[in-house]
mmCIF file of the N, C-alpha and C atoms, coordinates in Angstrom:
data_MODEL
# 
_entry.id   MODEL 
# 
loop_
_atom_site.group_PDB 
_atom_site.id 
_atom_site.type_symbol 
_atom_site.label_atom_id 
_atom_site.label_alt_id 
_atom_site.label_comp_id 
_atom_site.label_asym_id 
_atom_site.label_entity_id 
_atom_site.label_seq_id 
_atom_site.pdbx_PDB_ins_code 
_atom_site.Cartn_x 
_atom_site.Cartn_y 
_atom_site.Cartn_z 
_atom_site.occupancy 
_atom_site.B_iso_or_equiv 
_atom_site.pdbx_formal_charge 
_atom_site.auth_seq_id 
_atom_site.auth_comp_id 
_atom_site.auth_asym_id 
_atom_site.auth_atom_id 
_atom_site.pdbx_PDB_model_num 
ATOM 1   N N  . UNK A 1 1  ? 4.985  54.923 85.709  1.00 0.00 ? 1  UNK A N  1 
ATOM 2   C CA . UNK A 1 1  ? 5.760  55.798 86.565  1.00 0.00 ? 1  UNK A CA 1 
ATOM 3   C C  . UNK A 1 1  ? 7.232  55.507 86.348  1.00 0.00 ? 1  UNK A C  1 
ATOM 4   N N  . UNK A 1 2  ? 8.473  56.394 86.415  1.00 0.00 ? 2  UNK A N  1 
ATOM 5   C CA . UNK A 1 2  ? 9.666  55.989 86.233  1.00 0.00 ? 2  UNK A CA 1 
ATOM 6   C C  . UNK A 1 2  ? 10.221 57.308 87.258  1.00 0.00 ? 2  UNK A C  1 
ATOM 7   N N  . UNK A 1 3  ? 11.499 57.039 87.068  1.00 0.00 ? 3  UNK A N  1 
ATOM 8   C CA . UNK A 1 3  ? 12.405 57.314 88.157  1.00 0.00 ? 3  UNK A CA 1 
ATOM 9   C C  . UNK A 1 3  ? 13.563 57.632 87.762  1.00 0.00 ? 3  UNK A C  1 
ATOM 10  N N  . UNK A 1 4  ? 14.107 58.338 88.224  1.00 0.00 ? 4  UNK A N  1 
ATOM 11  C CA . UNK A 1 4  ? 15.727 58.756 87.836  1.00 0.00 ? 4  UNK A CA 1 
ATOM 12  C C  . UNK A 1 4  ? 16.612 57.386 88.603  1.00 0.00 ? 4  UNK A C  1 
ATOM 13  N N  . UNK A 1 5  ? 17.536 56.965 88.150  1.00 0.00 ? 5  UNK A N  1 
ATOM 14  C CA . UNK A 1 5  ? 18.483 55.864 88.543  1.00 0.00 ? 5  UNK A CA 1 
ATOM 15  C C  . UNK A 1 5  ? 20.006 55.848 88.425  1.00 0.00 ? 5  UNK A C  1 
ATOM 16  N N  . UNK A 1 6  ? 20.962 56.498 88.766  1.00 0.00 ? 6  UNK A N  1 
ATOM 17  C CA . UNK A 1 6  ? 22.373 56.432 88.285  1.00 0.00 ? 6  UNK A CA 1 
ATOM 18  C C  . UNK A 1 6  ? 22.099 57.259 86.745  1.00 0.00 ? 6  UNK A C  1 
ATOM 19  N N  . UNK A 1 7  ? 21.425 58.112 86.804  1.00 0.00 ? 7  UNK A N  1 
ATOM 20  C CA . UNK A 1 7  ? 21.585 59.148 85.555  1.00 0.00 ? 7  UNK A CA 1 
ATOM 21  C C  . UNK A 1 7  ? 20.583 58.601 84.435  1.00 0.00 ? 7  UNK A C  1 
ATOM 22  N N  . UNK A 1 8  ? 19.958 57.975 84.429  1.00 0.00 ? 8  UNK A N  1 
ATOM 23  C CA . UNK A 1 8  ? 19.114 57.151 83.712  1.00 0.00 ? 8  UNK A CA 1 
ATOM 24  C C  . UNK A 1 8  ? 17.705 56.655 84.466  1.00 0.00 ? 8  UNK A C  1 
ATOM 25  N N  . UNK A 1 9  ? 16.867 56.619 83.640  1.00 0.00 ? 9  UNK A N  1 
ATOM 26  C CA . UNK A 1 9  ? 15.268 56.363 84.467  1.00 0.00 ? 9  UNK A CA 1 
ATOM 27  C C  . UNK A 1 9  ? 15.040 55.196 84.190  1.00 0.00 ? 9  UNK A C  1 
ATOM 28  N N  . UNK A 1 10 ? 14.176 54.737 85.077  1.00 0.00 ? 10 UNK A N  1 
ATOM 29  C CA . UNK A 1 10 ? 13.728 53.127 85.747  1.00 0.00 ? 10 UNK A CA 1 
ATOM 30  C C  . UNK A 1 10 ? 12.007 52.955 85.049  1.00 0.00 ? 10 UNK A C  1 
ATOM 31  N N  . UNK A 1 11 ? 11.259 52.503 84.988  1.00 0.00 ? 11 UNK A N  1 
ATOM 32  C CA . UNK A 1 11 ? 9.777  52.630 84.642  1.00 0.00 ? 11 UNK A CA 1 
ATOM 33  C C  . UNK A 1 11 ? 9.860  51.399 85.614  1.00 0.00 ? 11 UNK A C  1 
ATOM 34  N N  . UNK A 1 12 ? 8.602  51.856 86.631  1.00 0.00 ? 12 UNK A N  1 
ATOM 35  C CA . UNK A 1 12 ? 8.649  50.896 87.235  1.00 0.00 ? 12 UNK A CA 1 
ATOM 36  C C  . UNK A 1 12 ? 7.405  49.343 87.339  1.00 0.00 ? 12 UNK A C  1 
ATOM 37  N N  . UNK A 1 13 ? 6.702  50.241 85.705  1.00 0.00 ? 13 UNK A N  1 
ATOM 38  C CA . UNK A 1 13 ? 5.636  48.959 85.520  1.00 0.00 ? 13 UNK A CA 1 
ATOM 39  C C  . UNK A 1 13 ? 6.817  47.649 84.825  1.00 0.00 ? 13 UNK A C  1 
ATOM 40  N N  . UNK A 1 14 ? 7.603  48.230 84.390  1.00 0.00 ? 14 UNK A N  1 
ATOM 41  C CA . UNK A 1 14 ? 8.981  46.759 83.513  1.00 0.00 ? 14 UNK A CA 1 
ATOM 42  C C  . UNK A 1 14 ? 9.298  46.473 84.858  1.00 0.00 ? 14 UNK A C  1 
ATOM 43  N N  . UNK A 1 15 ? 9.706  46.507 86.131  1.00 0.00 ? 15 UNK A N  1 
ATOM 44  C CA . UNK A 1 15 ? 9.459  45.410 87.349  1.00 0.00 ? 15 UNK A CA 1 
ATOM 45  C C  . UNK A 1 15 ? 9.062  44.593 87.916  1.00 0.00 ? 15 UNK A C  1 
ATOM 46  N N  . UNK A 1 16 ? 7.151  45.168 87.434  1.00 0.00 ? 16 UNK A N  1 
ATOM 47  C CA . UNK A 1 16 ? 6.488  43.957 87.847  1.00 0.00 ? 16 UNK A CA 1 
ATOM 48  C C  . UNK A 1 16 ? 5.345  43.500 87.420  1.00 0.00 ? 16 UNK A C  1 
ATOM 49  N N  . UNK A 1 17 ? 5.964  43.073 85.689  1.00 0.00 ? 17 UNK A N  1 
ATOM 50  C CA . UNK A 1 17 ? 5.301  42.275 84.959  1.00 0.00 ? 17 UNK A CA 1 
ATOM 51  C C  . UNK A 1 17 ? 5.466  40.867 85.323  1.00 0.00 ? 17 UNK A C  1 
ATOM 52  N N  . UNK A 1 18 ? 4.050  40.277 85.081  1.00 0.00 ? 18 UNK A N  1 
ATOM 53  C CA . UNK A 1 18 ? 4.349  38.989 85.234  1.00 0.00 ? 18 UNK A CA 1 
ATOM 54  C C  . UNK A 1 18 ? 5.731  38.244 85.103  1.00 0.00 ? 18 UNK A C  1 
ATOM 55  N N  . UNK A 1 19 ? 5.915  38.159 84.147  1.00 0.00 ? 19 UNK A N  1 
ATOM 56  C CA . UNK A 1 19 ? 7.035  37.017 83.854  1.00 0.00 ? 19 UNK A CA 1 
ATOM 57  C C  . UNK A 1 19 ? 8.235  37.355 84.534  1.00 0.00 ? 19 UNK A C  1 
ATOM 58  N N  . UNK A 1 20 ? 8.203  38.606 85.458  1.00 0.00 ? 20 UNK A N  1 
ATOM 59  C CA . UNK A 1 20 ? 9.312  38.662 86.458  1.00 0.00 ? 20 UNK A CA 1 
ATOM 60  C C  . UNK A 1 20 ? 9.015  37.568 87.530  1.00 0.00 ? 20 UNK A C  1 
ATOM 61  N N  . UNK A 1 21 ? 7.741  37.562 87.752  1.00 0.00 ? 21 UNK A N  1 
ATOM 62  C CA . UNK A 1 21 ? 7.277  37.092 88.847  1.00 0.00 ? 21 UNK A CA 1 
ATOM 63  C C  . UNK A 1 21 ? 7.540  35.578 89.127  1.00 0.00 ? 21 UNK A C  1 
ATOM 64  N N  . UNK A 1 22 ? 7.742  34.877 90.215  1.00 0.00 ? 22 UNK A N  1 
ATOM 65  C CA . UNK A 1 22 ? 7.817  33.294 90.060  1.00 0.00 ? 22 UNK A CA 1 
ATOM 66  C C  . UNK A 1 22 ? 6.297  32.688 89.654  1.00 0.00 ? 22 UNK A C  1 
ATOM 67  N N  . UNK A 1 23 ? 6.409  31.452 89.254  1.00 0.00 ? 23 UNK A N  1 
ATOM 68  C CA . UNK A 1 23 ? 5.091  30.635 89.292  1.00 0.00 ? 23 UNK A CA 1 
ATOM 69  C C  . UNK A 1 23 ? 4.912  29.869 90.010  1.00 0.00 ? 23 UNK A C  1 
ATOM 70  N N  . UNK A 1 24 ? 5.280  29.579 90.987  1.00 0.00 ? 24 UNK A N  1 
ATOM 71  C CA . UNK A 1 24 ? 5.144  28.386 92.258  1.00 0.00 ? 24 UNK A CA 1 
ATOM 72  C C  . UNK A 1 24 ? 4.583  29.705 93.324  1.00 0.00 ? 24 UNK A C  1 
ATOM 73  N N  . UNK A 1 25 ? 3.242  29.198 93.876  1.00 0.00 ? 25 UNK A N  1 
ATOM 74  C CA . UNK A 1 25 ? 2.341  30.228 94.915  1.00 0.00 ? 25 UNK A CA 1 
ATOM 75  C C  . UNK A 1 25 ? 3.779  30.161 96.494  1.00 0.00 ? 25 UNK A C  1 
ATOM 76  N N  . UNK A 1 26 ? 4.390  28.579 96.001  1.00 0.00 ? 26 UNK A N  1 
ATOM 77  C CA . UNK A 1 26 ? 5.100  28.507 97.405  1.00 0.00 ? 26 UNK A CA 1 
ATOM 78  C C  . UNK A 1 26 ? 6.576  28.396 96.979  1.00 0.00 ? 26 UNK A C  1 
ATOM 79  N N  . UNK A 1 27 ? 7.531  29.196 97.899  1.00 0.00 ? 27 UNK A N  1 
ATOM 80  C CA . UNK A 1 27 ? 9.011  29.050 97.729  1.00 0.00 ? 27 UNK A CA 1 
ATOM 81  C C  . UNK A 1 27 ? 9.660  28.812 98.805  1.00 0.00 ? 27 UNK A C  1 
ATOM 82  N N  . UNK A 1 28 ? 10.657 27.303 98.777  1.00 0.00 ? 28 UNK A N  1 
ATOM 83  C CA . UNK A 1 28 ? 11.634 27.329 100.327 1.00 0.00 ? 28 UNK A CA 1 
ATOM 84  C C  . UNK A 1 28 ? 12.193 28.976 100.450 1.00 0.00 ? 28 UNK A C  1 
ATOM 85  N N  . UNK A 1 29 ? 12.594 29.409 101.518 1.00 0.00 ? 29 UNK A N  1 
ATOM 86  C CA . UNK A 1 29 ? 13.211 30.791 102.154 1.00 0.00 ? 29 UNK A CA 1 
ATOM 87  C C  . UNK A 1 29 ? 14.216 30.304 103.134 1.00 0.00 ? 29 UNK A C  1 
ATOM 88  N N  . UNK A 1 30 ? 15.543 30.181 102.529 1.00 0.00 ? 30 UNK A N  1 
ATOM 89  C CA . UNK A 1 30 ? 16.594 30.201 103.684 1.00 0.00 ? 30 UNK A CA 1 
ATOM 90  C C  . UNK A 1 30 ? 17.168 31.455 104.429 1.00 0.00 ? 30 UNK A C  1 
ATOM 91  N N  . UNK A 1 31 ? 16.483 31.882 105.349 1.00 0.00 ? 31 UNK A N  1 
ATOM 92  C CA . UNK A 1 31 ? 17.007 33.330 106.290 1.00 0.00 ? 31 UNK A CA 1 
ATOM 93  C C  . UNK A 1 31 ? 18.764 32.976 106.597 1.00 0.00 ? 31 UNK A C  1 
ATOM 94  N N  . UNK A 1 32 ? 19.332 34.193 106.486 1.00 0.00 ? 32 UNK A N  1 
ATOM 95  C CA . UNK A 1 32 ? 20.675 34.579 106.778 1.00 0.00 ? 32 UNK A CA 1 
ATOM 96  C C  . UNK A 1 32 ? 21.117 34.201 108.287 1.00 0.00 ? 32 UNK A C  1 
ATOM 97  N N  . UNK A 1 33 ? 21.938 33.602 108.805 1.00 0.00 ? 33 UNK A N  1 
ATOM 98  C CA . UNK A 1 33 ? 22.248 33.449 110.187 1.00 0.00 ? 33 UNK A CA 1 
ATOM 99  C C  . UNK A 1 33 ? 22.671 34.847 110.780 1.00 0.00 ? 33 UNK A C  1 
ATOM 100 N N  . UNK A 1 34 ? 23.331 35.505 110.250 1.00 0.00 ? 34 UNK A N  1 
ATOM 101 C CA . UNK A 1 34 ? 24.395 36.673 110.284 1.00 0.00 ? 34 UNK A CA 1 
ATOM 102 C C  . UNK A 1 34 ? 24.528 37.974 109.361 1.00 0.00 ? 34 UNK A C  1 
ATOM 103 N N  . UNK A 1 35 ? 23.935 39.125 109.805 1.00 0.00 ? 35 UNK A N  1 
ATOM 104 C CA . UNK A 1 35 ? 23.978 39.848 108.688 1.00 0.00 ? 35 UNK A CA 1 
ATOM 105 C C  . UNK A 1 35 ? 25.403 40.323 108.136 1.00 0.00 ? 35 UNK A C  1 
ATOM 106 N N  . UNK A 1 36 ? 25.201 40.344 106.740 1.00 0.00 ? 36 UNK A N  1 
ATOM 107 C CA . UNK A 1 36 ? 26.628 40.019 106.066 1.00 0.00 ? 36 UNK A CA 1 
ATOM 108 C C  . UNK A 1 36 ? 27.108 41.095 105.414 1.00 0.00 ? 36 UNK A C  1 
ATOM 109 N N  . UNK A 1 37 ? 25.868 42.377 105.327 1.00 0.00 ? 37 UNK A N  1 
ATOM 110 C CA . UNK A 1 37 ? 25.826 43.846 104.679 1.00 0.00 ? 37 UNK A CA 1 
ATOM 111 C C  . UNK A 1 37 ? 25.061 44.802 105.005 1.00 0.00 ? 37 UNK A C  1 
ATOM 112 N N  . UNK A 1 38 ? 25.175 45.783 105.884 1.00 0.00 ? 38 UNK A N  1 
ATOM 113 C CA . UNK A 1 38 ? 24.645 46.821 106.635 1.00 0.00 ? 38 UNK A CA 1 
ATOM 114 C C  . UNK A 1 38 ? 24.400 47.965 105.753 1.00 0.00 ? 38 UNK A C  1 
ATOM 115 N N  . UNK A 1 39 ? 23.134 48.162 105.088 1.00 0.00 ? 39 UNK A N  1 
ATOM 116 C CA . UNK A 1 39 ? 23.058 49.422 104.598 1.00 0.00 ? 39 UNK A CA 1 
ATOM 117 C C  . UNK A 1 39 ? 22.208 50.569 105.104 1.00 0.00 ? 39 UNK A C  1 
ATOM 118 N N  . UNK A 1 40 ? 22.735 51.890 105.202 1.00 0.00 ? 40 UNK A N  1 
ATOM 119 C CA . UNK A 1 40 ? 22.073 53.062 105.984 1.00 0.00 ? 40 UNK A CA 1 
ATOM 120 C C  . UNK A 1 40 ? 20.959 53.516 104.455 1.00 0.00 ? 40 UNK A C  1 
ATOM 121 N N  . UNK A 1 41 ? 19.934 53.190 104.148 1.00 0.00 ? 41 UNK A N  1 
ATOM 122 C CA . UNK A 1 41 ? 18.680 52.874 103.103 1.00 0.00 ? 41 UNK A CA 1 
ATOM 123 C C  . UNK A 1 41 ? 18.194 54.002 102.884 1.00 0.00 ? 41 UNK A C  1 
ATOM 124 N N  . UNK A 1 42 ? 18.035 54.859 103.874 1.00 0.00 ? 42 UNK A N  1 
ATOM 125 C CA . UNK A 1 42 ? 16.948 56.014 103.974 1.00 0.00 ? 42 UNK A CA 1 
ATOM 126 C C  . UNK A 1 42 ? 17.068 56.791 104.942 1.00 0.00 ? 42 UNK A C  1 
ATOM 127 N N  . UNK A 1 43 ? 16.474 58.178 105.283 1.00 0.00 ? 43 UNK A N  1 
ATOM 128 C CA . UNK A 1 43 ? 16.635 58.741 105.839 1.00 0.00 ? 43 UNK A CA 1 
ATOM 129 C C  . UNK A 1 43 ? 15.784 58.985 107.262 1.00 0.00 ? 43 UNK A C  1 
ATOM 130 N N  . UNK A 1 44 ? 14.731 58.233 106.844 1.00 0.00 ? 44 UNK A N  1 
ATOM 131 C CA . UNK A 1 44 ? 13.416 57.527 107.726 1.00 0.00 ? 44 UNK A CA 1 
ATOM 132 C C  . UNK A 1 44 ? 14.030 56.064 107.757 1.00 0.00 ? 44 UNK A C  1 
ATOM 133 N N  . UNK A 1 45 ? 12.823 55.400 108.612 1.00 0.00 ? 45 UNK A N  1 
ATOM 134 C CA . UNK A 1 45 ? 12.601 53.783 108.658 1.00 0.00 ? 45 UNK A CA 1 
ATOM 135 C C  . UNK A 1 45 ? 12.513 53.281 106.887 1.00 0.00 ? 45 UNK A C  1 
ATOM 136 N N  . UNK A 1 46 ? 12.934 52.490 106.657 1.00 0.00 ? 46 UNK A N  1 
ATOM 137 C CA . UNK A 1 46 ? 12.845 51.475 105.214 1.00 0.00 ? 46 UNK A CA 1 
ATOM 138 C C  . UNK A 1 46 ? 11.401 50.731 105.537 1.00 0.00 ? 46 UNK A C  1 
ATOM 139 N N  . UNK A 1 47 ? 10.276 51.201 105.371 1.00 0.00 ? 47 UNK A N  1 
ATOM 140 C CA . UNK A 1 47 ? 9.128  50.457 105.144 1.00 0.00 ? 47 UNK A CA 1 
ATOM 141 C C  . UNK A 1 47 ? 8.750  49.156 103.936 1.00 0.00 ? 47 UNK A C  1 
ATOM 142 N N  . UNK A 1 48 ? 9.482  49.282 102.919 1.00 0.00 ? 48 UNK A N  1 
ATOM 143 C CA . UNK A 1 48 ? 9.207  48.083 102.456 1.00 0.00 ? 48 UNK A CA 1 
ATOM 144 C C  . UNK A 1 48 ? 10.322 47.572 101.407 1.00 0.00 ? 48 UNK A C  1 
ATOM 145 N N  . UNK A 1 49 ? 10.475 45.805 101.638 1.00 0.00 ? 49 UNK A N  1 
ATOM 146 C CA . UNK A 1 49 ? 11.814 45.726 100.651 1.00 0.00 ? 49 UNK A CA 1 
ATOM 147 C C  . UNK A 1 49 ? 11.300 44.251 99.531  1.00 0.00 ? 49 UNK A C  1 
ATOM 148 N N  . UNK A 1 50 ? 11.523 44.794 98.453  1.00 0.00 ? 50 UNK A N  1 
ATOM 149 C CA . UNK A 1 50 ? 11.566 43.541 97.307  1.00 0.00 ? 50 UNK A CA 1 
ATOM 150 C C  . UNK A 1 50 ? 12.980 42.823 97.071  1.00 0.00 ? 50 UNK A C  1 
ATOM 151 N N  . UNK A 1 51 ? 12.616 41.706 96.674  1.00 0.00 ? 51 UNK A N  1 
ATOM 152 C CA . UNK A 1 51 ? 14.369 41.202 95.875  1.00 0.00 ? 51 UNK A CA 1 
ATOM 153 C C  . UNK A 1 51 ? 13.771 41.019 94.741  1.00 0.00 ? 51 UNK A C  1 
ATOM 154 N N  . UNK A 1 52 ? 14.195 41.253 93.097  1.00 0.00 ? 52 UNK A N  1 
ATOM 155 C CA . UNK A 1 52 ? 13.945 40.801 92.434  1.00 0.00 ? 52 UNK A CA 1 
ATOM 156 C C  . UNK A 1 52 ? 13.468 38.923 92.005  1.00 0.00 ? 52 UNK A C  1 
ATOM 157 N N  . UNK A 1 53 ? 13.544 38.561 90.845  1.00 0.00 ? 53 UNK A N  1 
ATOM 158 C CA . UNK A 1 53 ? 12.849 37.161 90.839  1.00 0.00 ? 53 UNK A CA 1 
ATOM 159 C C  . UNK A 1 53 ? 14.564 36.072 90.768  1.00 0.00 ? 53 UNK A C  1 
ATOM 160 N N  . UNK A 1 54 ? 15.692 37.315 90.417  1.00 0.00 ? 54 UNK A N  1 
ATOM 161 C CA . UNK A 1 54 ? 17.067 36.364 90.234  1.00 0.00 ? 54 UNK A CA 1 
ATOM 162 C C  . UNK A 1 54 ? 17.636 36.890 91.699  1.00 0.00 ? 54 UNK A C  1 
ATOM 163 N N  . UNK A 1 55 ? 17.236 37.201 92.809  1.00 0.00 ? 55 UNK A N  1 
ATOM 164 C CA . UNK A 1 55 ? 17.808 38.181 93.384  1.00 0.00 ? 55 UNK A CA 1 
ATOM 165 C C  . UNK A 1 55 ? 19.128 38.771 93.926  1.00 0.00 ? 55 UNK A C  1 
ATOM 166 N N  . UNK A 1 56 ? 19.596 39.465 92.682  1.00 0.00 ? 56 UNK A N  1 
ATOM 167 C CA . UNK A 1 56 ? 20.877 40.190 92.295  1.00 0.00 ? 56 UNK A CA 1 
ATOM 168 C C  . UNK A 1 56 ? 20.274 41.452 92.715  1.00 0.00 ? 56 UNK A C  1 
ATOM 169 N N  . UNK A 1 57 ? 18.869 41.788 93.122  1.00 0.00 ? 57 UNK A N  1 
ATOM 170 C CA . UNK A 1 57 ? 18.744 43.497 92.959  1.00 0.00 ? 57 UNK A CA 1 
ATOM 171 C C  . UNK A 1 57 ? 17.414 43.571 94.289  1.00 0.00 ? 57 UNK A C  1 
ATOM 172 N N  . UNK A 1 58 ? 17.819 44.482 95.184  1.00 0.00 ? 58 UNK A N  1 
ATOM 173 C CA . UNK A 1 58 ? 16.859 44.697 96.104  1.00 0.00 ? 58 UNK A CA 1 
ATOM 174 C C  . UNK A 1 58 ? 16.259 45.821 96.155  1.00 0.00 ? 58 UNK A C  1 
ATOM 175 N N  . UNK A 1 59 ? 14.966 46.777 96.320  1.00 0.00 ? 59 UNK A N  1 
ATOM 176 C CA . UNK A 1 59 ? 14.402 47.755 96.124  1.00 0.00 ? 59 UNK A CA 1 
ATOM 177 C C  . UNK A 1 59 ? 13.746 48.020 97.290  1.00 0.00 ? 59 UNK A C  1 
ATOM 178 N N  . UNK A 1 60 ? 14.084 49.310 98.415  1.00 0.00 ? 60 UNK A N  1 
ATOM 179 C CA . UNK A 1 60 ? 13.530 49.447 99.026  1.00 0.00 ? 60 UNK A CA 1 
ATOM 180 C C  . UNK A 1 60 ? 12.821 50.694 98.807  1.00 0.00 ? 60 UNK A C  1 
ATOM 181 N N  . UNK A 1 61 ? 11.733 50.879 99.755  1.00 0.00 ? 61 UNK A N  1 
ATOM 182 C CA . UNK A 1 61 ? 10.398 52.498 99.775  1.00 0.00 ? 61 UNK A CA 1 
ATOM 183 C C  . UNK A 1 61 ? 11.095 52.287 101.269 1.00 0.00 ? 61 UNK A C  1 
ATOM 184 N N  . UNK A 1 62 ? 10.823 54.174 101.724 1.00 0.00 ? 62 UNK A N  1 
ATOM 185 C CA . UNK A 1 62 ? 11.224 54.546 102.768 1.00 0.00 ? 62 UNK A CA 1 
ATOM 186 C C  . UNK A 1 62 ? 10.243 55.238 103.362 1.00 0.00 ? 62 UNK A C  1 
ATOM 187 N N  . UNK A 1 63 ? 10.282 55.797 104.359 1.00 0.00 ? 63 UNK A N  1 
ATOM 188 C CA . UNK A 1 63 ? 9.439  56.887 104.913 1.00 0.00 ? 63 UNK A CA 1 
ATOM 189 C C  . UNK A 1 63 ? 9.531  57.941 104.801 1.00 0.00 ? 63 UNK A C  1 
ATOM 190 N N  . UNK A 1 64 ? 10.750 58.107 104.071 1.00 0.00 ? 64 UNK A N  1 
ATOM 191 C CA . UNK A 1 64 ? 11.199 58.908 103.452 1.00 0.00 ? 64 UNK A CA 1 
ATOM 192 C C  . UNK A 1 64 ? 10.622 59.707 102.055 1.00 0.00 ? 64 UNK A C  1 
ATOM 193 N N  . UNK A 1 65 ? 9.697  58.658 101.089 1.00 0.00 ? 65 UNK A N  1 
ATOM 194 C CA . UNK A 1 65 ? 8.932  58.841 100.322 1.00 0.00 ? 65 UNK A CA 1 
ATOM 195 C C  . UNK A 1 65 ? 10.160 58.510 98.932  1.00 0.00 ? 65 UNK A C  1 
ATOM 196 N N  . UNK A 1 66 ? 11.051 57.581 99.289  1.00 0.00 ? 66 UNK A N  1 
ATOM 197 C CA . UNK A 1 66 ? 11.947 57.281 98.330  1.00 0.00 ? 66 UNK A CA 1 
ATOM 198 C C  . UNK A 1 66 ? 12.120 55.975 97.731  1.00 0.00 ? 66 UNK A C  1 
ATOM 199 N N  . UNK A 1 67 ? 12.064 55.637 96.947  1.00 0.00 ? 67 UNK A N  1 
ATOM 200 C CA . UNK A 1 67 ? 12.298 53.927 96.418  1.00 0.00 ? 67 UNK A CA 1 
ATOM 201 C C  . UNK A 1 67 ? 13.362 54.021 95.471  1.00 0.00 ? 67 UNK A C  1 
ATOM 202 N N  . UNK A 1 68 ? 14.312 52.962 96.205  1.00 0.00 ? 68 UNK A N  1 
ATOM 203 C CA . UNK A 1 68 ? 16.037 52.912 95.961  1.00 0.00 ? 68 UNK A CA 1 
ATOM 204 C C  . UNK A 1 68 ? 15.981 51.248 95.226  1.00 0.00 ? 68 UNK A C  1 
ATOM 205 N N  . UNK A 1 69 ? 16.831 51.395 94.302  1.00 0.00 ? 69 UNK A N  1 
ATOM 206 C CA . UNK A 1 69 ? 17.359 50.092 94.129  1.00 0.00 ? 69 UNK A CA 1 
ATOM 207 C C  . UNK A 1 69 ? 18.761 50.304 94.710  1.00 0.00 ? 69 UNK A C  1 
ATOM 208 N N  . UNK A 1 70 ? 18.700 48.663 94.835  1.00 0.00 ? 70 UNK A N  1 
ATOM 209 C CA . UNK A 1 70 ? 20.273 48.487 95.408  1.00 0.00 ? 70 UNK A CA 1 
ATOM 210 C C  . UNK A 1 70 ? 20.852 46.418 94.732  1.00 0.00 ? 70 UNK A C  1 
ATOM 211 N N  . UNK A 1 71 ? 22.040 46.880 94.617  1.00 0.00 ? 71 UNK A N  1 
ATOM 212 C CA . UNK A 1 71 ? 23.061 45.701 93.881  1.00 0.00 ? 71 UNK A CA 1 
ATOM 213 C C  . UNK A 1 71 ? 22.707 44.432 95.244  1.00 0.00 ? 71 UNK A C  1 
ATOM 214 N N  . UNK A 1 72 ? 22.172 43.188 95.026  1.00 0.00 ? 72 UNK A N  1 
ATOM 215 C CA . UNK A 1 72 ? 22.002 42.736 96.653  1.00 0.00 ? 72 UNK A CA 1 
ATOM 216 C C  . UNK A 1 72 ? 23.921 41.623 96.958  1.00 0.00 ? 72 UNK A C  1 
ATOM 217 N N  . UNK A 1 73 ? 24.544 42.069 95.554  1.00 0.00 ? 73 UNK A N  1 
ATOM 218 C CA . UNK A 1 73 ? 25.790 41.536 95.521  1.00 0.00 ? 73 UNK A CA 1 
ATOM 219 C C  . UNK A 1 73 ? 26.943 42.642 96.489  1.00 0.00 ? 73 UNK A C  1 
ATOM 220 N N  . UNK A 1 74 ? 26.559 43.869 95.703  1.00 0.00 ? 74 UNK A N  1 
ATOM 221 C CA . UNK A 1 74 ? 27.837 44.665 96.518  1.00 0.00 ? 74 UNK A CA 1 
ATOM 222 C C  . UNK A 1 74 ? 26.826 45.511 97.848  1.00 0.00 ? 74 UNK A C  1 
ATOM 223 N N  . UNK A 1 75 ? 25.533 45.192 97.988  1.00 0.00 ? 75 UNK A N  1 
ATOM 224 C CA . UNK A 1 75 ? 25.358 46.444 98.958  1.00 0.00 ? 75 UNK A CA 1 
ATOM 225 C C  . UNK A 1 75 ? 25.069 47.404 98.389  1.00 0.00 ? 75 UNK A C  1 
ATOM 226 N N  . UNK A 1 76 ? 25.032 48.282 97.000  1.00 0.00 ? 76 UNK A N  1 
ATOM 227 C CA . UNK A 1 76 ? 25.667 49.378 96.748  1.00 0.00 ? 76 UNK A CA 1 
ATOM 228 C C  . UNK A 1 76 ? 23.850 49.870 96.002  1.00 0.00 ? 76 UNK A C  1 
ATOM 229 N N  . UNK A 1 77 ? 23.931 51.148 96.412  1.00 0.00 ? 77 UNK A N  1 
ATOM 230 C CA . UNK A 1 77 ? 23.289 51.639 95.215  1.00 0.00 ? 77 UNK A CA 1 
ATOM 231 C C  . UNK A 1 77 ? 23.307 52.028 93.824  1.00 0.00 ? 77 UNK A C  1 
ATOM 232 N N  . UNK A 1 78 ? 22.303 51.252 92.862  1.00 0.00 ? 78 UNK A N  1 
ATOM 233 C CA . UNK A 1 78 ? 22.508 51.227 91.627  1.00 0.00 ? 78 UNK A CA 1 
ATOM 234 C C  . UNK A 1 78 ? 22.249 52.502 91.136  1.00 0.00 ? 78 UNK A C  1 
# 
């Protein structure tokens, strides 16, 4: 399956091939005290969000029936 992206298409099986993936079943998770970047995601509720495996890149699905990447540096959509 692929996707239009900033003028250019995404395939979204090259996401989540293994070797994106970590190999440890367990990872420390330090939660944010303070949110530090407010983004309006969708036009519905944001039902589900990935960070990539470096996480520079966050991908949310909406209720909207939309799946966005976004920069997790600027906020911004890619």
């Amino acid at each position: 399956m692929t996707f239009g992206v900033g003028g250019g298409e995404v395939n979204i099986q090259d996401m989540i091939k293994p070797e994106y993936l970590m190999t440890s079943p367990f990872t420390e998770i330090k939660l944010p005290t303070k949110v530090e970047v407010r983004v309006s995601a969708h036009k519905q509720e944001a039902t589900c969000l990935c960070f990539n495996s470096i996480g520079d890149a966050v991908v949310t699905g909406g209720a909207d029936n939309l799946i966005k990447i976004w920069s997790s540096n600027t906020g911004k959509e890619i």
